[in-house]
N, C-alpha and C positions, 0 to 999 in steps of 0.2 A: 837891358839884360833880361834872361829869362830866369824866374825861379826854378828850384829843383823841380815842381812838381810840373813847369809846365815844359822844363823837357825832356822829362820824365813822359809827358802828354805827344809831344813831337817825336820823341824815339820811338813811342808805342802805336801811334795812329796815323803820324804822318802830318798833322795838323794840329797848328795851335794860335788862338788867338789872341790877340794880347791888348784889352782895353784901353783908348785913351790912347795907346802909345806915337800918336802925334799929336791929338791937342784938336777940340773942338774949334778951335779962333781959326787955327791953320788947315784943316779940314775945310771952314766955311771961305777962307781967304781964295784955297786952289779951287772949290764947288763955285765961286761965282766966278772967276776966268774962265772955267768950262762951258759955263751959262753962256756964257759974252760971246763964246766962240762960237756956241749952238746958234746964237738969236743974230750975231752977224751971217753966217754963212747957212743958215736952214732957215730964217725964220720963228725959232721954237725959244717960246716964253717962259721965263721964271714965273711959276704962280697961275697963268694963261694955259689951261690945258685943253682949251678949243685950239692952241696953235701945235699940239700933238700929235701925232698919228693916232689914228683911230684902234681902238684894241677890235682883235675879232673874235667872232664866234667861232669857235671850232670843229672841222667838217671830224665824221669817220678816220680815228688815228691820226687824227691835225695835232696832238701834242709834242710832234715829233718838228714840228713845220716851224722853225727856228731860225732867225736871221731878217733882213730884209730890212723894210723902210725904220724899224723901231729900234735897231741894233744900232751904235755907232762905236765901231772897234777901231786901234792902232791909234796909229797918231798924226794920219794925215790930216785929220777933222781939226786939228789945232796946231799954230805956228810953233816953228822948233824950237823957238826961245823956251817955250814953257815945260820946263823939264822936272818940275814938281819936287823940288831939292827939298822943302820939308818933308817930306818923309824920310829920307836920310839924316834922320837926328839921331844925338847918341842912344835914346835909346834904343832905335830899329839895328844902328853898325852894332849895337849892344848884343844885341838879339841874334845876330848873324855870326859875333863872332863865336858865341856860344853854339850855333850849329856847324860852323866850319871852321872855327879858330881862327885866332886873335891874328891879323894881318895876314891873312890864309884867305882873302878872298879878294875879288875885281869890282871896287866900287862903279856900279852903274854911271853911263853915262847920262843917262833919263831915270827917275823913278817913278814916272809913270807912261802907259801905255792905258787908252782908251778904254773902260769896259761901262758902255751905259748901254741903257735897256730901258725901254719906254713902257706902258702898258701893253701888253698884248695881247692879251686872253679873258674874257667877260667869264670862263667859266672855270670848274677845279681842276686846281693845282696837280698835278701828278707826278714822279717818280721818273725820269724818262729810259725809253727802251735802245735807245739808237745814242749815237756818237760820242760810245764813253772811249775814249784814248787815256796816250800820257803823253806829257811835252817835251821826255826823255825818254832814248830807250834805254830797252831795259839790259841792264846787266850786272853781274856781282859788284858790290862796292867798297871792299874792304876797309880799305880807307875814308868812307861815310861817303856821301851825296854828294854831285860834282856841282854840284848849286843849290840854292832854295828861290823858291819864289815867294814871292813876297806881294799881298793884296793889301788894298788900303781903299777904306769906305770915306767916301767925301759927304755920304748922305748917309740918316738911317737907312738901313737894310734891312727892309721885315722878312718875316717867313713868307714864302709864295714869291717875292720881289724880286724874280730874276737871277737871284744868286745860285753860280757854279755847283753844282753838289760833286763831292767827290765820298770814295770808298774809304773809308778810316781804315786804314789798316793793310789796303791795299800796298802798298808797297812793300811790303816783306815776304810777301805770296810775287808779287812780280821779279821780283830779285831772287826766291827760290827757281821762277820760269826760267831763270836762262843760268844758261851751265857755267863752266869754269869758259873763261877766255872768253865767250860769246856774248856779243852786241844783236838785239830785237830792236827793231822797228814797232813800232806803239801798235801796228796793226797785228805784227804775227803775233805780241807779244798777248795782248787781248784774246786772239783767239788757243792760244796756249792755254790761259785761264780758264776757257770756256769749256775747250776741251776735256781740261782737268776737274774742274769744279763747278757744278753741278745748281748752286750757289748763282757764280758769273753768267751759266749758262741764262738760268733763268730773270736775272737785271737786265742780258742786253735783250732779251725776247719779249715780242708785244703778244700781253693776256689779257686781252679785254673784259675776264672775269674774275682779274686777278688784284686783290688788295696789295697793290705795290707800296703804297705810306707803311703799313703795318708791318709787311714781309722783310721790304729793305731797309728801313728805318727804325721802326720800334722797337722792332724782336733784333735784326739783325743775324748772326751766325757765327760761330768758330770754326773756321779751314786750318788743318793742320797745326793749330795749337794757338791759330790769331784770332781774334777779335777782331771780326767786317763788321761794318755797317754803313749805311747810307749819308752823311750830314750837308747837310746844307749851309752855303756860308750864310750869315747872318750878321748881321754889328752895329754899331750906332757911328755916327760922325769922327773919325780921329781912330778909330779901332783899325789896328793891322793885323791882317792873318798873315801867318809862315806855312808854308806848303812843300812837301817833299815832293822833289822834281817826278818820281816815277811814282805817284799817285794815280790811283784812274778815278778818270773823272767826268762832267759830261756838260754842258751849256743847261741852263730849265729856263720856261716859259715866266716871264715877267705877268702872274695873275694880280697883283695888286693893283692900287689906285698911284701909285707913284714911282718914280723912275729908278730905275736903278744909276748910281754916280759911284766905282770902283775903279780904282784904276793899279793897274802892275808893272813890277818888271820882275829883272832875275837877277841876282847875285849869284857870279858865278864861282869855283875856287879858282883860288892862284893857278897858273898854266894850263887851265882848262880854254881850249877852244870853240867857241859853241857852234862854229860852221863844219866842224870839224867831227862831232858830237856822234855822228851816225856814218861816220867810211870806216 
């Protein structure tokens, strides 16, 4: 379950974390079947980080250069059996039910879905300019969030480590974007933002003289009476993030010494179709 203040934290920013809430044992138990899977079908070693991709230097505006041999996303990388059912423990169905209500939602058939990230960058860390979306579009929700997602760290997660950053607060500005009755697609909807505020315009734009840690992060900004700012996810082994579906968000560059091991899905509500999500 989540306390008052952390969904107090979820109503207000869109994100919230919640310590521990699977359990260090089980964290390590799902981290080395992913290992097994990695070192059977790639090669790559628990512990052995000559058996990794190599991290690169980065050319003119390479921070945007995301993906490739150090990424390994979804869930073809690992056999179906392994559907990662400890993180569906009471307290994650806890936690959900507090964002969507109590039997008001579609327990996942997988709770997890791939997100590892190898090192891939020898130099700093930055802010990115390019591929912030949403995984829903966007529309009024009267009735709250047609799902939450739901991350869960297998590894620590440091800062710089590959992890997602998303706009806190972002979702309340994306659900003013679209009018009564009207479904956006994550791209018009983004550049509706962009259009609008001044703020978006300048996170999705490359300034090569511009202190993005500081601007979109530190300081952050108030649109129309919200609190934006940049966060990064972050966590230790067993720690699950909740994420509001129409959040925007963006992939970052894995600058640290260690891999990033997170993995997702979605909990969707009751009667919600998710193929269905965008006609």
């Amino acid at each position: 379950m989540l306390t008052g203040q952390q969904r107090d934290e979820f109503d207000r920013y869109g994100i919230v974390r919640m310590p521990g809430a699977v359990g260090k044992a089980a964290a390590d138990e799902m981290l080395t079947t992913v290992w097994d899977c990695l070192r059977d079908r790639y090669h790559l070693h628990r512990g052995a980080p000559d058996t990794w991709p190599e991290p690169q230097r980065q050319s003119a505006g390479g921070l945007q250069q995301i993906g490739g041999a150090h990424r390994y996303l979804g869930t073809h990388h690992i056999p179906k059996s392994l559907t990662f059912e400890q993180v569906g423990n009471t307290a994650v169905c806890g936690a959900v039910d507090d964002v969507l209500g109590s039997g008001n939602w579609q327990r996942p058939e997988r709770w997890g879905s791939l997100l590892v990230t190898f090192p891939e960058s020898t130099e700093r860390w930055e802010v990115p300019c390019s591929n912030w979306h949403l995984d829903f579009p966007a529309s009024q929700s009267p009735s709250g969030p047609a799902g939450v997602r739901i991350f869960s760290c297998l590894a620590k997660l440091p800062e710089c480590g590959g992890g997602t950053v998303f706009v806190a607060g972002s979702h309340r500005l994306v659900e003013k974007a679209a009018r009564a009755g009207e479904i956006l697609r994550s791209a018009d909807a983004r550049m509706r933002l962009i259009r609008a505020y001044p703020w978006v315009k300048a996170l999705c734009s490359r300034d090569e003289k511009a202190d993005r840690v500081r601007r979109f992060m530190r300081e952050g900004t108030r649109i129309d009476g919200v609190e934006v700012r940049v966060v990064e996810m972050i966590g230790e082994p067993g720690d699950v993030v909740l994420v509001h579906p129409m959040m925007l968000h963006a992939p970052a560059l894995n600058c640290s010494s260690m891999p990033r091991f997170v993995v997702q899905t979605t909990a969707f509500r009751k009667g919600v179709e998710p193929f269905k999500l965008y006609r």
